[in-house]
VEXLUM-475769 format. One record per residue: residue in three letters; x, y, z of N, C-alpha, C in turn. Coordinates in steps of 0.1 Angstrom, whole numbers, plus 5000, padded with zeros to 4 digits. Layout:
<nodes>
ALAXYZXYZXYZ ...
</nodes>
This chain:
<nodes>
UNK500949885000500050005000500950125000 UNK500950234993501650344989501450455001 UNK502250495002502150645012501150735010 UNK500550805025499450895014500751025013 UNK499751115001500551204994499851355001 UNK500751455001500451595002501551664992 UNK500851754987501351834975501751964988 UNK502752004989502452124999503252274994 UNK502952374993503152504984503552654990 UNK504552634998504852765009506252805000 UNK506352925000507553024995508353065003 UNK508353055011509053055029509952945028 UNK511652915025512252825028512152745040 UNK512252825054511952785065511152725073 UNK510052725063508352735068508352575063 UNK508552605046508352485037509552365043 UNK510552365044511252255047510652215062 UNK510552265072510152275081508652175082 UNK507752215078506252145072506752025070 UNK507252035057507951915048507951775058 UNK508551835066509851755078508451685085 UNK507351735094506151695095505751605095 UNK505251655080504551545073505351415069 UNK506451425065507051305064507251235075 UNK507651305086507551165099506451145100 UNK505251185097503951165100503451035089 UNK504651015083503550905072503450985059 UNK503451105053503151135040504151185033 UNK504151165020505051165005504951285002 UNK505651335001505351525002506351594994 UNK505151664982506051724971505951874972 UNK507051894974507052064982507352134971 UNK506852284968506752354959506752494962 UNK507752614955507552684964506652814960 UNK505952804946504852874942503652774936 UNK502752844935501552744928501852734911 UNK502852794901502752764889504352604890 UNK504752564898505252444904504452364903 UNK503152434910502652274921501552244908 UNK501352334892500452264892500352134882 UNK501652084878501951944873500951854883 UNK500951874889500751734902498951774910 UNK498851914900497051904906496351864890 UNK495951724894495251634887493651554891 UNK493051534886492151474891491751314899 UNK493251284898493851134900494651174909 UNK495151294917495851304927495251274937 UNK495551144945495151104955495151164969 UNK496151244974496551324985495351444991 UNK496651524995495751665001496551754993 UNK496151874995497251984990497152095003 UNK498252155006498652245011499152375011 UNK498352455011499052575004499252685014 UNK500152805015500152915020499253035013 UNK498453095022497253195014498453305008 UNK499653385012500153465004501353414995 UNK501353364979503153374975503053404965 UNK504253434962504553534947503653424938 UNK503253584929502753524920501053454921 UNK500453334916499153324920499253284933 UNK498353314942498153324958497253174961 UNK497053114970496653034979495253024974 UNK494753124977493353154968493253154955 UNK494453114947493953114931493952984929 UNK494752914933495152784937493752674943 UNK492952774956491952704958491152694945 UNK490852824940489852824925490152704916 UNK491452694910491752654901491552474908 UNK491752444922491152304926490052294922 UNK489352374927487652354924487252334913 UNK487652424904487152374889488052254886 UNK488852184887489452074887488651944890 UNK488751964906488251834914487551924928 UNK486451964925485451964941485951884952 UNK486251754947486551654963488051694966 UNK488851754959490251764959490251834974 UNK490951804991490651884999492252014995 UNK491952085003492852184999492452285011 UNK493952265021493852325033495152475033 UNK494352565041495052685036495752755047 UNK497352795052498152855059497952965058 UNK497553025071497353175070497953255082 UNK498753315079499453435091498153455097 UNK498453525109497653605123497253745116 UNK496053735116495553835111494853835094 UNK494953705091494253685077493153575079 UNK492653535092491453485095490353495087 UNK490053625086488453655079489153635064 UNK490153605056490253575046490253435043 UNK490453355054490753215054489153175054 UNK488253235067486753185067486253225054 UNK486353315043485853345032486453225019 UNK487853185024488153055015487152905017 UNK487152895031486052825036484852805028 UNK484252925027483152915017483052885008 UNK484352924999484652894986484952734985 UNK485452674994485152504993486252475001 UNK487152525004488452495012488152405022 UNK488852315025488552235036488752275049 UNK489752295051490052395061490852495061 UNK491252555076492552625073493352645086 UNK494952645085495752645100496452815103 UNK496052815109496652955113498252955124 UNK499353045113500852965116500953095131 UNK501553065137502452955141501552855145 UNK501452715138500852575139501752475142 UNK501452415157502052255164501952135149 UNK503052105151502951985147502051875144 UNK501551825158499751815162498951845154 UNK498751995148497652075146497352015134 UNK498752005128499351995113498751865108 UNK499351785113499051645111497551595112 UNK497151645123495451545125494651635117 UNK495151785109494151845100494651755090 UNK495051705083495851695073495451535071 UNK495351435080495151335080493651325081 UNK492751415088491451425082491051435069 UNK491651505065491351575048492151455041 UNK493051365039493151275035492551155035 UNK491451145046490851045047489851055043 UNK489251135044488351245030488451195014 UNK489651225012489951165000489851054994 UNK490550935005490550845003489150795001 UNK487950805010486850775005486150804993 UNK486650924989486250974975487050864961 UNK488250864966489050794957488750624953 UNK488450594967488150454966486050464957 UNK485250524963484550544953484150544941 UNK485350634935485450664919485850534913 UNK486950464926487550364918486350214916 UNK486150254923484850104921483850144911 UNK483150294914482250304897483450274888 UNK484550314881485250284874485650114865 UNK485650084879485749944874484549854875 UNK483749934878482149884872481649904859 UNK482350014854482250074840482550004828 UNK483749954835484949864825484149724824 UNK483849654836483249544839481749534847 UNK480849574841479449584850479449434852 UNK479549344852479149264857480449184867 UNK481449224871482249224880482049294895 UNK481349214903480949274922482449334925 UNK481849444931482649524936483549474945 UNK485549464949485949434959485849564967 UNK485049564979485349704986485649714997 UNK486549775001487149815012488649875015 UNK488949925023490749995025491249925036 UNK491149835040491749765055492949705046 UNK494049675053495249575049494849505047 UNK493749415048493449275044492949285029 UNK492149365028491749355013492849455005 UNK493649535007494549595005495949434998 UNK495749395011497249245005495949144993 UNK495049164996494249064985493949154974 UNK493749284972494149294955495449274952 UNK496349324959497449284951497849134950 UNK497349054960497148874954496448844942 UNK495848904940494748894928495448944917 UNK496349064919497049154907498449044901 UNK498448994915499648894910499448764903 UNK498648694913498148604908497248564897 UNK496648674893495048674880496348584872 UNK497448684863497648644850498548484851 UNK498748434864499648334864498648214862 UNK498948094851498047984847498547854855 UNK497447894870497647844885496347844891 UNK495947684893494847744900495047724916 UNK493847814922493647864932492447774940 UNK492847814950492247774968492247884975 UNK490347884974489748034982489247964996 UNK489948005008489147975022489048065026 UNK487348045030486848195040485448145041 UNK484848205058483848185062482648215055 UNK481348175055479848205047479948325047 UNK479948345031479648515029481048615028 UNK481848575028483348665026483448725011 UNK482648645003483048674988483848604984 UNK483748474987484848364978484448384964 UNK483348414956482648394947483348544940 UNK483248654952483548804942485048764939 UNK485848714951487348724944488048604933 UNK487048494932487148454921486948514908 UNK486348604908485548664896486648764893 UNK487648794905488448914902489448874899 UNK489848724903491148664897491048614885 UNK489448604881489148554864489048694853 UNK489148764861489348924854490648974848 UNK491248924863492649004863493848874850 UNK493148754847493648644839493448684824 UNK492648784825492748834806492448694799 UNK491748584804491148524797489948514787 UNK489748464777488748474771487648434770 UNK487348284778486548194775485848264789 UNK484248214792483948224804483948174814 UNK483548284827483248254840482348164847 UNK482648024846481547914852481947894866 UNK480947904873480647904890479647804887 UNK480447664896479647564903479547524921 UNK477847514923478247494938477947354940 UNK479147284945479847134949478147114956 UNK478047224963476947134976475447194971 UNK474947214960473647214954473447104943 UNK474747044939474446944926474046794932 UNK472846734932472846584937473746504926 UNK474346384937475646374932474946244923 UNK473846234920473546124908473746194898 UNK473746334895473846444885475146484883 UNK476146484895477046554898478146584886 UNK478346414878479646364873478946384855 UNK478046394852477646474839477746584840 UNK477046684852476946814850478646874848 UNK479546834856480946834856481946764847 UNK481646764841482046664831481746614817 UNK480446604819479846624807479046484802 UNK478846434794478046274786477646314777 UNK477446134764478146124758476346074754 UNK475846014743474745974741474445864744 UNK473645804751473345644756474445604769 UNK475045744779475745724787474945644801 UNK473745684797472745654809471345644801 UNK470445604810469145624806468745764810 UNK467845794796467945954793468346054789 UNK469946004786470646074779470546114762 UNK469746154758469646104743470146184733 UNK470946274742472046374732472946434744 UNK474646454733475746484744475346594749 UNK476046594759476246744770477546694769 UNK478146914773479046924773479146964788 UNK480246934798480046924810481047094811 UNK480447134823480947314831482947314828 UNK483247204831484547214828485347224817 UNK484247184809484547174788484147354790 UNK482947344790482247454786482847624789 UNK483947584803484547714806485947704797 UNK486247664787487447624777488347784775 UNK489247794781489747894778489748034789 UNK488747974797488448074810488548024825 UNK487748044836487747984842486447904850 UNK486547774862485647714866485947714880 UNK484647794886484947804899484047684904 UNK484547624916484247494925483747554936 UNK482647604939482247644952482247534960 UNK482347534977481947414986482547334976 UNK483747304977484647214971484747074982 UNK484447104992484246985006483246895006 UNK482146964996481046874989481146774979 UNK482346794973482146714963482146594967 UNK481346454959481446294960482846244961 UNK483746174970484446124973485146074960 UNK483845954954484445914942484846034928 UNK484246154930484146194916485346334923 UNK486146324935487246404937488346294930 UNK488546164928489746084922489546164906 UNK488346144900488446194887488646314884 UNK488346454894488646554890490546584893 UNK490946484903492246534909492946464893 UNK492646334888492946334871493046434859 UNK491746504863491646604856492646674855 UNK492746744868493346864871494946804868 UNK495746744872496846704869497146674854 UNK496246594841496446604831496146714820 UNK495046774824494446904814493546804803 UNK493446694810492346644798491246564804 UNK489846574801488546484804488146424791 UNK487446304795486446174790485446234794 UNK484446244785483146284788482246144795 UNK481246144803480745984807479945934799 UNK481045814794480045744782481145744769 UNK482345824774482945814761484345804762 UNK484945814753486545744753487345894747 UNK486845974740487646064731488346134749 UNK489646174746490346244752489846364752 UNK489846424760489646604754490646694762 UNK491046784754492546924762491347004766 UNK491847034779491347134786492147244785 UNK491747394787492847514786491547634793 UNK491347544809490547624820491447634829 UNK490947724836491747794855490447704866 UNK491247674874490147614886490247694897 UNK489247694901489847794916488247764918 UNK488947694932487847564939487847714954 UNK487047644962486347774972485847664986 UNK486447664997486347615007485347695021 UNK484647645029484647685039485047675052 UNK484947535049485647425060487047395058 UNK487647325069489047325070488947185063 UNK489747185053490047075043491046975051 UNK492246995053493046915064492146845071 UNK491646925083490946825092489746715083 UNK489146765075488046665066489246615061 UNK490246595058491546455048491846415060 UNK491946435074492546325082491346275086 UNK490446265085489146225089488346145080 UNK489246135064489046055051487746115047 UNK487646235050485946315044486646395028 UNK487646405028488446465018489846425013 UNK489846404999491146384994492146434997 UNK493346395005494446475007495046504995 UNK494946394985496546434973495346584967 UNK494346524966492846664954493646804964 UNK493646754977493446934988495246944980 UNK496146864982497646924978497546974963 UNK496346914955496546944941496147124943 UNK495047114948494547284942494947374956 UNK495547354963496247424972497847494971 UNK498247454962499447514955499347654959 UNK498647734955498047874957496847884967 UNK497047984977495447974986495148024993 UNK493848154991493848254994493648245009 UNK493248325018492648315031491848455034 UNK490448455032489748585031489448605048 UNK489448735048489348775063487548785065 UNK487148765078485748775080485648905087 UNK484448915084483749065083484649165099 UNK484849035107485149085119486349115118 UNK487549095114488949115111489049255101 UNK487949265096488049455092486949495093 UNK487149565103485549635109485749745107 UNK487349825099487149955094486549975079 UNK486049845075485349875060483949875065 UNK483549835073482149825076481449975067 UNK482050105078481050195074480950225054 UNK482350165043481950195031481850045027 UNK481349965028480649865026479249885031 UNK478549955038477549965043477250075033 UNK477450145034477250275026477050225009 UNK478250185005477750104992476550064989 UNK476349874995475249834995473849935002 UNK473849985006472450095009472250174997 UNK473650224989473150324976472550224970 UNK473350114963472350004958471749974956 UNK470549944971469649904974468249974973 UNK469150154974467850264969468050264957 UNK468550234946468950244934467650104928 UNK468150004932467049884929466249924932 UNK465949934946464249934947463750104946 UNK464050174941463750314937463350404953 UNK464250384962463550444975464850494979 UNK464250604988465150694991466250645000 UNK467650685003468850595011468550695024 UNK468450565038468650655051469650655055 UNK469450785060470750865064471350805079 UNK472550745077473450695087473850775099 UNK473450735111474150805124475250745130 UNK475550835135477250775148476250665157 UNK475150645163474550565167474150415164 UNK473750445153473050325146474650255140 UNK475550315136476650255132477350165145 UNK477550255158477850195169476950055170 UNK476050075168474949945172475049855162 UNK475649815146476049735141476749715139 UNK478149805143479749715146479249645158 UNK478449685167478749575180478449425174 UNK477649415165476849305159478149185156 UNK478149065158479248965155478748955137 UNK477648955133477848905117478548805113 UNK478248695112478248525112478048525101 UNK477348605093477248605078478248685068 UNK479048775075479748855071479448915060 UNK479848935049479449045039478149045039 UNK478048895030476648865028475548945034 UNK475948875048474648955058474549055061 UNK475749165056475449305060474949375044 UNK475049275037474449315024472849325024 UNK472649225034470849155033470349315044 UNK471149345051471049375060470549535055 UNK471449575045471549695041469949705033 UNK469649635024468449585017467449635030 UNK467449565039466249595048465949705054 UNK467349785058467349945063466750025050 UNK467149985037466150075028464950045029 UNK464849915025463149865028462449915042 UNK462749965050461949995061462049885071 UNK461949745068462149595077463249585082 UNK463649655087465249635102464949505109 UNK463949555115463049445125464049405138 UNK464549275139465449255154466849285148 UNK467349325137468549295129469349365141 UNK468449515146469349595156469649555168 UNK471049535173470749475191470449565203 UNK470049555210469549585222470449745227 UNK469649885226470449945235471049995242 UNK470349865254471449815269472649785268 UNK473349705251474349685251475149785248 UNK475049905246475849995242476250135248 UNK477150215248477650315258476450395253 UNK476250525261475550645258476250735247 UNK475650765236476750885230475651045226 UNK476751085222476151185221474951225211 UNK474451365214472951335202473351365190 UNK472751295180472751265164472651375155 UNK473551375147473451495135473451455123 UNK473151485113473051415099474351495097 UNK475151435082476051545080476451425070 UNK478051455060478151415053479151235055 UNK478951165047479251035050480851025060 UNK481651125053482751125060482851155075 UNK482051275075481651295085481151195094 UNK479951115093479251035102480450895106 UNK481650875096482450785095483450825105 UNK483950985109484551005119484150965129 UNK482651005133482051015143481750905151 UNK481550785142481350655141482950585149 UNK483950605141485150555146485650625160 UNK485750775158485250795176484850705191 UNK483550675183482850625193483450445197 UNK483750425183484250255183485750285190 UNK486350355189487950345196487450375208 UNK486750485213485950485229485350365234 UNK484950325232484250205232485650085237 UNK486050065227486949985230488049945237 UNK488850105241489750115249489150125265 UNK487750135266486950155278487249995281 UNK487249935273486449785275487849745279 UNK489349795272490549715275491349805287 UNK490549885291491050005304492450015299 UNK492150115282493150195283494350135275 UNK494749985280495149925270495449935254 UNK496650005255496650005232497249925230 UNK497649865234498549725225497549625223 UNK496449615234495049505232494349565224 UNK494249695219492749775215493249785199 UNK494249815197495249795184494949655178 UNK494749565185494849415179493249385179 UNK492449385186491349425188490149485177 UNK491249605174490449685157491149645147 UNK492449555147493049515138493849645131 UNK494349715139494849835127496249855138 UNK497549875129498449935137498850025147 UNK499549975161499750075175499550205169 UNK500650235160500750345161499450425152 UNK498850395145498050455137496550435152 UNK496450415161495750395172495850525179 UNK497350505184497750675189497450765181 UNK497850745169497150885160496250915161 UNK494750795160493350835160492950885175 UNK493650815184493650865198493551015201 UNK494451085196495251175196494451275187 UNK493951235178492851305165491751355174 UNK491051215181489751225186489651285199 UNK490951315206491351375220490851275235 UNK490951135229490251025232492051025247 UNK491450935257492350925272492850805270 UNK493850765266494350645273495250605282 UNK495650455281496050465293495850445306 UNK496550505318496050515330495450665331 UNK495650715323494450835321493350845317 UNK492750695317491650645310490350725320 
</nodes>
């Protein structure tokens, strides 16, 4: 995952190296500039960062700089340095769309948690665009969404993995999206033939070994013209194996043949046939323990385990919740033509507490019902949750602050203070803990 970026634009040697210095211990890639006809190679609409500018420097000012963002990129944030005494010029940038503004002489502190706001900002904008985008390219490719390290190391498994002719082993709990990141690794393969998804544990296994394979005419009674079996038929593309733990005992010897030679016998027939498919079979259960237990082929689990993914459950990134929620709810008013309700720091607190056993899935079903009006018991109790404060509508970013607020409160309450437990806990790095700590003016500690 790449550094985030700040474009930063002071004319002040002292000021600018100084800033510079900052932001780089702070985590950001920082292209320092010391007028705005510099900085504007790098204001793009794909600039992912923040920009920083000083309201007076030779030449176009701070304020021409904001204009020229705006008509650019509206989401672009763009925070503005202003001497003592240029206040009422800074609240008039404000209006003009500025994100904020620091008035120098500015702590370090000050610097960083504005700065890391307004980047986070972005980032949800960014990630956004990037999923319409690749919805554009591929409508019929489910969105991978989220910014946690875990889905962060699985695109780039996917980026690596798609073009390599390897097949794959997806394990992850009901509802992770074994199904979407198949689809992403049959994307990212630039193959041509199609995307066939079979589920092991819906096919009765009197059917199992035609539908998979295929027959031949007079293979059986009934049969009275060939089929071509899911594994023929994805020639050139790929065949996904859902609930691969399902499959019939006897009909894992013939696929592990398969898979080893690149060639099938249709049932009923003798012709050889070349295969030139990807497999990427999809587990829920732990396959080991079902092979020592003789419920599963050990050589079949060594064949397609060469490669193999391990998807995290819903619970292991509970910082995508709030744009995973937010997605599926646009969605959902989109299908059923009804208006999307508006998310509080409350109602969010009350569905991270939720364990989700169904994980995506069920915060997808879930999302569906909050548009539909039918929540019903989905919400838990409450008694189970701290008091917070009273509710404001405001913008998604916004209610996502507000939201994470309350979840690091919440949590450091429960580990008294504890960050080494509360870090592991929300799954996100000590030190990026201390920062939000520090952001939200949250106590830890024995200061708890």
């Amino acid at each position: 995952m790449s550094s985030p970026q700040a474009l930063l634009i002071e004319d002040e040697d002292a000021v600018r190296q100084a800033t510079a210095q900052t932001l780089e211990l702070g985590g950001f890639e920082v292209q320092a500039c010391t007028n705005a006809e510099q900085a504007r190679r790098w204001l793009t609409p794909e600039f992912s960062g923040v920009v920083l500018t000083d309201v007076r420097l030779p030449g176009s000012s701070g304020l021409d700089v904001l204009q020229q963002v705006m008509a650019l990129d509206a989401d672009l944030p763009v925070l503005l340095m202003t001497g003592h005494g240029h206040v009422s010029m800074a609240v008039a940038a404000l209006q003009a769309g500025a994100y904020d503004f620091i008035e120098k002489p500015f702590s370090s502190e000050r610097l960083l948690s504005t700065v890391r706001r307004a980047f986070e900002k972005r980032s949800l904008v960014m990630e956004n665009r990037r999923l319409k985008s690749a919805w554009a390219l591929n409508p019929d490719l489910p969105p991978l969404i989220g910014q946690s390290q875990a889905i962060e190391r699985l695109r780039s498994l996917i980026a690596t993995l798609g073009p390599m002719p390897i097949d794959v082993l997806i394990n992850g709990e009901t509802g992770t999206g074994k199904e979407v990141v198949a689809r992403h690794l049959h994307a990212a393969s630039q193959r041509k033939g199609p995307f066939v998804a079979i589920n092991c544990g819906a096919l009765p296994e009197s059917v199992f070994e035609s539908e998979i394979f295929g027959h031949e005419v007079g293979a059986f009674t009934g049969a009275q013209k060939r089929r071509i079996g899911k594994l023929e038929f994805a020639q050139h593309g790929t065949v996904f194996l859902d609930e691969i733990e399902s499959m019939p005992l006897a009909l894992q010897v013939k696929l592990l043949r398969v898979l080893q030679e690149r060639r099938l016998e249709r049932l009923g027939g003798n012709d050889s046939i070349a295969l030139n498919s990807r497999v990427v079979a999809a587990s829920k259960a732990d396959l080991p323990a079902l092979s020592a237990r003789g419920l599963f082929r050990e050589d079949l689990y060594f064949r397609i385990s060469a490669v193999s993914l391990d998807l995290p459950s819903l619970a292991q990134r509970q910082g995508d919740i709030a744009l995973l929620l937010a997605f599926f709810i646009q969605g959902a008013a989109l299908r059923f033509q009804l208006p999307a309700p508006v998310l509080t720091a409350s109602q969010m607190q009350q569905w991270q507490a939720r364990p989700w056993p169904g994980n995506v899935r069920e915060l997808r079903n879930f999302a569906d019902r909050l548009v539909l009006g039918v929540m019903g018991v989905l919400t838990p109790p409450e008694s189970t949750l701290p008091a917070l404060a009273p509710e404001s509508a405001g913008s998604l970013a916004e209610q996502v602050d507000a939201f994470e607020r309350d979840r690091i409160a919440l949590t450091l309450q429960r580990c008294e203070g504890n960050m080494a437990v509360a870090a592991e806990l929300l799954a996100i790095p000590k030190k990026t803990l201390y920062d939000k700590a520090k952001k939200y003016q949250l106590k830890t500690g024995r200061n708890l």
